[in-house]
NUPA-704194 format. One record per residue (C-alpha): x, y, z. Coordinates in steps of 0.05 Angstrom, whole numbers, plus 5000, padded with zeros to 4 digits. Last residue first. Layout:
REM NUPA-704194
XYZ ...
REM end
This chain:
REM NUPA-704194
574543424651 579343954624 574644504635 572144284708 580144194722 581544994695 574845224733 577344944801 583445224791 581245904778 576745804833 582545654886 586246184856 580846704865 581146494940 587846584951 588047224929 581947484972 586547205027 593747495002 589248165011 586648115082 592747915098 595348555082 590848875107 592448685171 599148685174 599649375159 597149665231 604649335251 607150015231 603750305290 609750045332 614850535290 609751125305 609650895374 616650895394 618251585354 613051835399 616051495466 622751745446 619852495429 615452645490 620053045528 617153225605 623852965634 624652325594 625551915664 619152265693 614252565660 614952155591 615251505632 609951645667 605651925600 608151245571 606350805634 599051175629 597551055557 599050315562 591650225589 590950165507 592849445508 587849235552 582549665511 584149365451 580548675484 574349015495 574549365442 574648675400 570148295447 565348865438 565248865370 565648105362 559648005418 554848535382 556148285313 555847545324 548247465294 551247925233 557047425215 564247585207 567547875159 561948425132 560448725200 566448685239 570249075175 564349635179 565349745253 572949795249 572150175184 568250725220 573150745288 579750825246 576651255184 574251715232 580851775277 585851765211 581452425187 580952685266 588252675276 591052865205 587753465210 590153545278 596553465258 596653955203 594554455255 600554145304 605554395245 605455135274 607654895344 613754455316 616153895368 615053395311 612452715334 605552915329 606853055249 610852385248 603752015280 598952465240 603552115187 603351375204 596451365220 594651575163 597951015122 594850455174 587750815152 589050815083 591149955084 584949805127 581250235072 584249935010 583549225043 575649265051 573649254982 576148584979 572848415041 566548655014 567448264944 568847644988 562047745034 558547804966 561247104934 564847104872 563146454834 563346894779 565247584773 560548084811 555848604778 555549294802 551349564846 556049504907 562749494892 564350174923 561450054990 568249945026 570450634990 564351005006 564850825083 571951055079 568851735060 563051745092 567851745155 570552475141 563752915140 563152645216 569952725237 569753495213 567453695286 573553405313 576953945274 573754535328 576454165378 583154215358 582554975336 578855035401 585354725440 589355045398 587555895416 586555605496 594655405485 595756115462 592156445510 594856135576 601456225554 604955555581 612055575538 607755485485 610254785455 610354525530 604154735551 601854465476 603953785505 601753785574 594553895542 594553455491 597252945538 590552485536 589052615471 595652475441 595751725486 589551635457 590351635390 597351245386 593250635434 588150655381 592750655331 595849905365 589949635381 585349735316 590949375274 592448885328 585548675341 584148605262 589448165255 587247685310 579647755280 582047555216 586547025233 580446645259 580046425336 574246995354 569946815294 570845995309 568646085376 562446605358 560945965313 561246065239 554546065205 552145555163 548245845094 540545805090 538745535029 537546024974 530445904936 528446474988 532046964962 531347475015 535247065061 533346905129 538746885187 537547605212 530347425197 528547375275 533847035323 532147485376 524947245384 518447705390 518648165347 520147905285 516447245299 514747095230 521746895218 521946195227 514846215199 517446445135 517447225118 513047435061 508847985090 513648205146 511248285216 509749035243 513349275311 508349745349 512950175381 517650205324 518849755267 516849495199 520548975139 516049025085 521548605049 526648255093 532348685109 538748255098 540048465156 535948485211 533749105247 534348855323 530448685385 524049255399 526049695338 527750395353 524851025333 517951025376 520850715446 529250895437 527851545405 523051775464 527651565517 533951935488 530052545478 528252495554 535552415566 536953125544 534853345616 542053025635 545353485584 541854165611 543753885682 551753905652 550854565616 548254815682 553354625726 559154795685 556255515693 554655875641 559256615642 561456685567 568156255588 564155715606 559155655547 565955675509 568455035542 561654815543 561154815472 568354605462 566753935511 561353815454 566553815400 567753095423 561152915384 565252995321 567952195340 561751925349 558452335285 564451955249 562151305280 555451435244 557551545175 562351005182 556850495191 550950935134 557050795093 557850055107 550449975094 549550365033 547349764988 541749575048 539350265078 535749905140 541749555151 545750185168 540150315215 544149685256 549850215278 545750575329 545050055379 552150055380 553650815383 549150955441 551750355485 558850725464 555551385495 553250955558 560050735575 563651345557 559751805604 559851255654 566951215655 567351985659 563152095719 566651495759 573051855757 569352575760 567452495833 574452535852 574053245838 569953305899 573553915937 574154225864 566354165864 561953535828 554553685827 554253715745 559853195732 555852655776 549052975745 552952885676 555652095688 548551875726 544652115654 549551765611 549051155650 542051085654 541151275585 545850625559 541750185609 535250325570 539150385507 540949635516 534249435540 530749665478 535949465423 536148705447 536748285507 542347775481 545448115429 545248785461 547048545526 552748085498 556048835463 555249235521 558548605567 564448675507 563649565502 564949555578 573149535556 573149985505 569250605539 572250405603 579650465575 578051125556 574951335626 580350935658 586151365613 582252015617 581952065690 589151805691 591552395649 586852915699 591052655759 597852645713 596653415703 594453535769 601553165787 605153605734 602454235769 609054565795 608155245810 614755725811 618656055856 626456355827 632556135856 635356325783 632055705751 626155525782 624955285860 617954925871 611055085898 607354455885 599754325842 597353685874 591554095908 588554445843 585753715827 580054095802 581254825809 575055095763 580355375711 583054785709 576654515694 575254875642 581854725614 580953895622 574054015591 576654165525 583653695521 577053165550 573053185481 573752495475 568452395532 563652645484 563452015440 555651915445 552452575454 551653095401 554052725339 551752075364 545252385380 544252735316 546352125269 540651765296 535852255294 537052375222 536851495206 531351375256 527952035221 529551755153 526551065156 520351285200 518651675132 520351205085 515850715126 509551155126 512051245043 509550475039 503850485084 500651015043 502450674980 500050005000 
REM end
């Protein structure tokens, strides 16, 4: 039915519009810290493990290095929580569904920004648990988000990217309040006017949201919301849209097809794929956040502390983060590029998608490599081109993570892989806080060892596609065998 039909459209585009709003205004916040960290400087957080020491020349100076490392290991458990809760995030969303997930991913947000709203300098302790909740419930935000991409079938991976760009922009947030704060708002206020958001969150979740999943392929007629509609040519298997949590994730839309046999969740987690693609998101992610979380110290450094100056980059950072979202579509487009166009024989679509996949993997290694040489370079001017470089690797980084999960491993897994996989990163990126001790102490406040260290450890990020690529090959030699013995028989 027509009216039905354009009904459907419409609910289609606002999940899809409201979707990318509240990852782009909520959900990654906590990766705006560089922002927040100078508002709350300003506010005297942590104020009392700033020293009185003597200078050069007998002369007095303050010595804030441990308020410094206090507000580094804020960010480092916060960070670490926003990998490391994504793996029980990830087996609640699989196992309860959308509904419940989001439920528990409000509650969090919403106890994280009253915490940060009633928190004083004399409670700055307050914002440990504040800022792991903020990141747990923003990543619960992001993951129930990323199944709309299956609502847009051939532009799945791009509606994926799309969406963990908007998570990364969403760290501009901290340069709204930043600002707020320095027109005279209260940190207070823009924190209670973020927990009153939640209501917007509630109402998404019950009239925007499906009840269990959006299954992919999409089944025709597929319907959702608060009064979740059944399919008009499902099977009976899959009749029960909304009330199982199988549902027609496993039915194909050719139904002449027989129903291929998934790899375990075992089998997923022990391939070479997965083990490759741990080490390629691992060891960027761990370059990432180590420049985020000394961001601060570091342009202190570059600008011999003026107050003005280092305020002047941490917008102009900031204010870059906001371009993550119009940067992800981008290595979204390039996984998607096959897509319309007629496969070679015997070429199977989950091959053509991983094949598309290794020019990405390989672009976002390459990236990496040079925001990490421009972080590297103790050169105040050349930190512009590093943010630029930051955000672009960033985007294409957290979108082609998502997007690679989805297409090499199988949809019922998705939740569990994801959040095994950032669970697991997470571990590794705890190394953060023995670099920026090691940089504050032995190195004497000089980051260049440690950076030159990771930049030559990020290198590893090429494995991965790389055997990505010798796997695609193998596979086309296996047919081309296969068709040279069916010709000679």
């Amino acid at each position: 039915m027509p009216g039905s039909e354009n009904s459907l459209l419409v609910r289609r585009g606002l999940t899809f519009a409201t979707g990318l709003v509240e990852c782009l205004c909520f959900a990654g916040a906590v990766f705006g810290w560089a922002s927040l960290v100078f508002v709350l400087k300003t506010e005297g957080y942590f104020s009392s493990r700033c020293v009185n020491t003597t200078g050069v020349n007998a002369t007095h100076i303050l010595d804030c290095s441990g308020q410094d490392e206090q507000f580094s290991l804020v960010f480092t458990i916060a960070s670490f929580m926003n990998n490391f809760l994504t793996l029980p995030n990830g087996f609640i969303f699989d196992r309860f569904g959308t509904t419940v997930a989001r439920l528990l991913g409000i509650f969090l947000y919403t106890m994280a920004t009253l915490m940060v709203a009633f928190s004083t300098s004399a409670l700055s302790n307050l914002l440990f648990p504040a800022l792991s909740f903020l990141a747990a419930g923003g990543i619960l935000f992001l993951i129930t988000n990323m199944q709309v991409g299956n609502l847009f079938g051939s532009h799945r991976s791009t509606i994926i990217t799309l969406y963990n760009g908007a998570f990364d922009s969403s760290s501009a947030l901290f340069l709204v309040i930043k600002l707020l704060h320095e027109s005279g708002v209260s940190l207070q206020a823009s924190f209670l006017f973020l927990s009153c958001c939640s209501v917007i969150h509630l109402l998404r979740t019950f009239f925007l949201m499906p009840r269990n999943f959006i299954p992919y392929p999409l089944p025709d007629h597929y319907t959702y919301g608060l009064t979740c509609g059944k399919t008009k040519t499902l099977s009976s298997k899959a009749a029960a849209t909304c009330n199982t949590q199988a549902t027609s994730e496993e039915t194909p839309i050719n139904k002449d097809e027989p129903v291929k046999q998934e790899k375990s969740f075992r089998e997923c987690f022990l391939s070479r794929f997965f083990v490759w693609h741990l080490l390629w998101l691992s060891v960027m992610q761990l370059r990432h956040y180590l420049f985020i979380g000394t961001l601060n110290p570091m342009l202190q450094r570059l600008t011999a502390g003026e107050p003005s100056l280092v305020s002047r980059y941490i917008n102009a950072f900031a204010i870059t983060q906001l371009c993550g979202v119009l940067c992800a579509p981008w290595n979204g487009l390039i996984m998607d590029r096959h897509k319309g166009k007629p496969r070679a024989a015997g070429v199977s679509e989950q091959e053509a998608d991983l094949q598309a996949s290794v020019l990405s993997l390989f672009l976002t290694a390459l990236q990496c490599i040079l925001f990490s040489v421009c972080a590297s370079t103790p050169y105040l001017p050349l930190q512009y081109l590093t943010f630029i470089l930051q955000v672009l690797n960033r985007s294409f980084l957290y979108g082609g993570n998502a997007a690679f999960i989805s297409v090499a491993f199988p949809s019922c897994h998705f939740g569990k892989l994801y959040g095994l996989v950032m669970a697991l990163s997470a571990l590794f990126s705890v190394l953060q806080y023995p670099c920026f001790a090691l940089v504050k102490g032995a190195l004497g406040g000089d980051p260049l060892y440690v950076n030159i260290g990771l930049t030559l450890l990020s290198t590893l990020a090429f494995i991965h596609p790389l055997s990505v690529y010798l796997h695609c090959r193998s596979l086309a030699s296996q047919r081309a065998k296969s068709k040279a013995v069916a010709s000679s028989s």
